[in-house]
Backbone as JSON Lines, residues from 0, in Angstrom:
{"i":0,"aa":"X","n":[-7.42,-21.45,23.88],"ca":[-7.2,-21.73,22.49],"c":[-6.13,-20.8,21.92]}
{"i":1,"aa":"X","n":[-6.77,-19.36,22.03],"ca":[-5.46,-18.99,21.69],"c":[-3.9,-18.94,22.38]}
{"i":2,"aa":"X","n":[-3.43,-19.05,23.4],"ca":[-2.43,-19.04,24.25],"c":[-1.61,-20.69,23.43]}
{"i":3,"aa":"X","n":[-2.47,-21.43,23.07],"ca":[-1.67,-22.6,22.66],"c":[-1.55,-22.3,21.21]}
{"i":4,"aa":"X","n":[-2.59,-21.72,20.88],"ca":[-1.92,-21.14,19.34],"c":[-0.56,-20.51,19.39]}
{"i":5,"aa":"X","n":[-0.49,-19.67,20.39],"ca":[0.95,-18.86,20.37],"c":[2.28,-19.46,20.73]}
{"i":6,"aa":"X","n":[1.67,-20.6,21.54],"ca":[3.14,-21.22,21.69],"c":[3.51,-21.78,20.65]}
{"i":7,"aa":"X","n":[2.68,-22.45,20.12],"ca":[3.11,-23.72,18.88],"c":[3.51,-22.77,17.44]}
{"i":8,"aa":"X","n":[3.1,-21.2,17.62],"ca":[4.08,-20.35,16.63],"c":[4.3,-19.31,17.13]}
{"i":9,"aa":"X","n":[5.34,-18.89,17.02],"ca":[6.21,-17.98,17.74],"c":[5.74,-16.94,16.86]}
{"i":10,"aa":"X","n":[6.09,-15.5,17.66],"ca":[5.42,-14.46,17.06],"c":[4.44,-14.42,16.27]}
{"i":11,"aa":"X","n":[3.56,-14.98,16.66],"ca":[1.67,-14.99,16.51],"c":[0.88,-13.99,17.7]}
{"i":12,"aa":"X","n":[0.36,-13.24,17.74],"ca":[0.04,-12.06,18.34],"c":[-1.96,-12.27,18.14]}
{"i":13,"aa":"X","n":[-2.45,-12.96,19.88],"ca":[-3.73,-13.27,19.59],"c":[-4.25,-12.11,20.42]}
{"i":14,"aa":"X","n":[-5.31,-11.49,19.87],"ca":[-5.94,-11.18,21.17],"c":[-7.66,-11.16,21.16]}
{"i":15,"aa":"X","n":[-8.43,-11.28,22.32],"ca":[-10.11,-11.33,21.99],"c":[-10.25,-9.72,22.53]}
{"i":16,"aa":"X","n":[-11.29,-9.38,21.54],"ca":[-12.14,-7.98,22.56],"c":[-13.82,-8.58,22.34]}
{"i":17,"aa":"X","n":[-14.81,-7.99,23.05],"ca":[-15.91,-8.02,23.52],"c":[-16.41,-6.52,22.75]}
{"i":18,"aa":"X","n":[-17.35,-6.98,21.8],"ca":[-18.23,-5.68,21.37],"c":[-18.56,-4.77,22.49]}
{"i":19,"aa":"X","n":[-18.65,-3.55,22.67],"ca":[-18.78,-2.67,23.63],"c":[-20.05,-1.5,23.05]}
{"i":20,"aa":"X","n":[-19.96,-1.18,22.14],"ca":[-21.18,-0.8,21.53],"c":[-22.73,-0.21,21.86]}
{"i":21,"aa":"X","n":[-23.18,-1.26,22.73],"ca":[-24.35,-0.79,23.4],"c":[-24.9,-1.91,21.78]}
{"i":22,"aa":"X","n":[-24.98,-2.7,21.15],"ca":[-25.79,-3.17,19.92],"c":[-26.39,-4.28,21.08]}
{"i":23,"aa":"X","n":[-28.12,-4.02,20.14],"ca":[-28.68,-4.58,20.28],"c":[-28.52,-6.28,20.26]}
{"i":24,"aa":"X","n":[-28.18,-7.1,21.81],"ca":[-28.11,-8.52,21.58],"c":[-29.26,-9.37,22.65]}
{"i":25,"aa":"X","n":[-29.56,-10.36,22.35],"ca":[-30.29,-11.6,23.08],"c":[-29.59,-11.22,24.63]}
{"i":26,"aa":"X","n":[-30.78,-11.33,25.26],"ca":[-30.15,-11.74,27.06],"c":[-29.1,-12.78,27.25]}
{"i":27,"aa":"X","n":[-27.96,-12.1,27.7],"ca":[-26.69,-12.82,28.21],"c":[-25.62,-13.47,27.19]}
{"i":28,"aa":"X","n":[-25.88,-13.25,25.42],"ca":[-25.18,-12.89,24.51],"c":[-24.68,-11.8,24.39]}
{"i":29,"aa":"X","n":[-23.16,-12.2,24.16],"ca":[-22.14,-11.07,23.82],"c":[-21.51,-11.66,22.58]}
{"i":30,"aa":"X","n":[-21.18,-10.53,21.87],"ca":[-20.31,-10.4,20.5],"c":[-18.8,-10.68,20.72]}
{"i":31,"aa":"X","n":[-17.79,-11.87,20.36],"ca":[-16.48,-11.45,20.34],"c":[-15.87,-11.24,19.16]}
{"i":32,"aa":"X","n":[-14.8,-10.98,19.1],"ca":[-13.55,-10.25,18.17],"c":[-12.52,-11.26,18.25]}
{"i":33,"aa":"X","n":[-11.97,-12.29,17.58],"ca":[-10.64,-12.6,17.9],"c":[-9.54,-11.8,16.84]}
{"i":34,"aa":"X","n":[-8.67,-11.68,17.03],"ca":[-7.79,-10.97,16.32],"c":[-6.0,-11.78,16.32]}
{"i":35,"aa":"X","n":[-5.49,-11.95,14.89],"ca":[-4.48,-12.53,14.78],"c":[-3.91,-12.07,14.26]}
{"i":36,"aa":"X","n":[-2.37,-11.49,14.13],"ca":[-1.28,-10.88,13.69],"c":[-0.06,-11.95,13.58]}
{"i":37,"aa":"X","n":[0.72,-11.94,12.61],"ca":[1.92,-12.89,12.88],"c":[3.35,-11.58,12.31]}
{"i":38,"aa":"X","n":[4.11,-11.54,13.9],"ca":[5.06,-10.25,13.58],"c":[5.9,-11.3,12.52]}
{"i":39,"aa":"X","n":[6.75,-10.16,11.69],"ca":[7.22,-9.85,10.31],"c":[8.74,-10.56,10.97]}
{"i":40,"aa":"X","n":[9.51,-11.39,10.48],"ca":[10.89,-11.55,11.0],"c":[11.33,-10.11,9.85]}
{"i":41,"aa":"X","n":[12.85,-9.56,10.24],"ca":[13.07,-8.92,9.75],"c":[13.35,-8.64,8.53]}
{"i":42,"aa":"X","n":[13.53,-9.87,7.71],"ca":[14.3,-10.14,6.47],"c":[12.9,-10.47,5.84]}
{"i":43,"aa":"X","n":[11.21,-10.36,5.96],"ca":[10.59,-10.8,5.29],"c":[9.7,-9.52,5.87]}
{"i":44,"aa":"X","n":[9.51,-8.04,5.76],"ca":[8.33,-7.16,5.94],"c":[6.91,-7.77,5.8]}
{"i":45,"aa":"X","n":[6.7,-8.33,5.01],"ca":[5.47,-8.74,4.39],"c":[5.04,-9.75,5.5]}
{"i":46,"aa":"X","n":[5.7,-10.36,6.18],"ca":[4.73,-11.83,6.86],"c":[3.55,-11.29,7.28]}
{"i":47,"aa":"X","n":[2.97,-12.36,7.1],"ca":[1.35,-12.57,7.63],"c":[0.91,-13.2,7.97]}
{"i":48,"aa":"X","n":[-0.33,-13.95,8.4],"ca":[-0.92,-14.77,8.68],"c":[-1.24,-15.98,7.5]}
{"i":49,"aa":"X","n":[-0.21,-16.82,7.54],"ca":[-0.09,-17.88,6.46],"c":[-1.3,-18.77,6.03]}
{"i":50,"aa":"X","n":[-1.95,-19.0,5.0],"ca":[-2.93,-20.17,4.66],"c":[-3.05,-21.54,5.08]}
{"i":51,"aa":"X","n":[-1.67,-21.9,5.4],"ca":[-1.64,-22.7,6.79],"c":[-2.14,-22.72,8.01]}
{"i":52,"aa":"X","n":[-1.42,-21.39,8.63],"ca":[-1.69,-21.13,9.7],"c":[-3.18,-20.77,10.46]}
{"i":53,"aa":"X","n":[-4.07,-20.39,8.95],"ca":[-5.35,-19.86,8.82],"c":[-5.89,-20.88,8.98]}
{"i":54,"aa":"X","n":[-5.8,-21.88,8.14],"ca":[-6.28,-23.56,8.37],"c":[-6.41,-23.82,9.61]}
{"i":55,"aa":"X","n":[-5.03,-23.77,10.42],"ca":[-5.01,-24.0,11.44],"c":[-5.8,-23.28,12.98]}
{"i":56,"aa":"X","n":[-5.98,-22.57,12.61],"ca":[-7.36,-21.2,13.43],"c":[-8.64,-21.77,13.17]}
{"i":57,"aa":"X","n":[-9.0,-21.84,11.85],"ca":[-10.11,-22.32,11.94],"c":[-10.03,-23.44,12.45]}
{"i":58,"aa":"X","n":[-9.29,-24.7,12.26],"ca":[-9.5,-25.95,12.96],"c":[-9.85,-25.41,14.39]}
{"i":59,"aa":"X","n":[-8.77,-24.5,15.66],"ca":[-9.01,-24.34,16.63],"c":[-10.33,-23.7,17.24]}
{"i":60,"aa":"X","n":[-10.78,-23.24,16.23],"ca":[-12.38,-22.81,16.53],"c":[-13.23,-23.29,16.09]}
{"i":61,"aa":"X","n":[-13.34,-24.38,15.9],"ca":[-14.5,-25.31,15.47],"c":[-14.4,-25.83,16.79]}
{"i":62,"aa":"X","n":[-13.91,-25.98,18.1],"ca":[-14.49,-26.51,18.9],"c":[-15.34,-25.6,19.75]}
{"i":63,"aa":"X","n":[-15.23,-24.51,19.79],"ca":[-16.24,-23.31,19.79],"c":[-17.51,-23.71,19.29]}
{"i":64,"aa":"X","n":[-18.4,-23.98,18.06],"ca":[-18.96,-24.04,17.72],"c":[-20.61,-24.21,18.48]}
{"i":65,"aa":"X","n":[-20.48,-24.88,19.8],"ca":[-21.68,-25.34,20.46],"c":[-21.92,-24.12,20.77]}
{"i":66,"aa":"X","n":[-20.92,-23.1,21.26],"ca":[-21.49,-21.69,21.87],"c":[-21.84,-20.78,21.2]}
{"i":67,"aa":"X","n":[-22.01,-20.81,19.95],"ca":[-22.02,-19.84,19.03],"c":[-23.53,-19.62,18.26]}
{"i":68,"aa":"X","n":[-24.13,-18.78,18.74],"ca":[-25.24,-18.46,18.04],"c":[-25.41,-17.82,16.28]}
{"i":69,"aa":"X","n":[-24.1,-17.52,15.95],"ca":[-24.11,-16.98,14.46],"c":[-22.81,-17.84,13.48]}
{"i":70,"aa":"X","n":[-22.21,-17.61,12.73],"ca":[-21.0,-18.21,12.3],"c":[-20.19,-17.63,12.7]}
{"i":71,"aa":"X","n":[-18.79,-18.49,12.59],"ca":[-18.06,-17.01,12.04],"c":[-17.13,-16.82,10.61]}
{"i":72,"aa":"X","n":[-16.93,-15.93,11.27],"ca":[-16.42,-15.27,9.72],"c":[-14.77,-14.49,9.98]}
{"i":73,"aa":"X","n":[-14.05,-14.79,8.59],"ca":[-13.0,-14.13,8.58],"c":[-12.98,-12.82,7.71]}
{"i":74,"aa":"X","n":[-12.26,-11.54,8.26],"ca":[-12.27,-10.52,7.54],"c":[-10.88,-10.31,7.65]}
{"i":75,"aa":"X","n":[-9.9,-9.91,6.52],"ca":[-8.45,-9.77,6.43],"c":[-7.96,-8.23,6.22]}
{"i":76,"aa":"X","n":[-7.44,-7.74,6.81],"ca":[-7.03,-6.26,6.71],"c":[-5.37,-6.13,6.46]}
{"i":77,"aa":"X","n":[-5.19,-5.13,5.46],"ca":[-3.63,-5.01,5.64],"c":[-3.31,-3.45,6.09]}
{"i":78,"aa":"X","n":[-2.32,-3.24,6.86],"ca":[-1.38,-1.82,7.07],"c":[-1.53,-1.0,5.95]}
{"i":79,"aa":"X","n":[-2.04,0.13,6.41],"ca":[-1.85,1.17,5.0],"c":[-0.72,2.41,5.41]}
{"i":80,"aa":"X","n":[-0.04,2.36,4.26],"ca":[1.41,2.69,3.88],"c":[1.43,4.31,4.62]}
């Protein structure tokens, strides 16, 4: 899912991590992380991950959904100066 996200936009930056933690989960449930960045062309510092493009994430993870024991959820962070 994500690898075709990245082709279809250029400088989109996906990556998954796996909770590591030691937190308490169900036998043979694991926690993931997806993480999305969209690098800045030079003439625009600010780019981000567009409301489009967000649309478009969630569409790609709704086919996820059968495996998923919780929701998910988006949390948005920006660079501090």
């Amino acid at each position: 899912m994500q690898a075709a996200l990245c082709e279809r936009h250029p400088g989109l930056i996906a990556q998954l991590f796996v909770r590591a933690d030691g937190a308490q989960t169900p036998v043979g449930a694991v926690t993931l992380m997806e993480t999305y960045a969209q690098q800045a062309p030079a003439s625009d510092a600010a780019a981000g991950v567009s409301p489009a493009l967000q649309a478009e994430l969630e569409a790609a993870a709704a086919v996820l959904q059968p495996w998923l024991r919780g929701t998910r959820h988006v949390e948005v962070f920006e660079l501090l100066a």
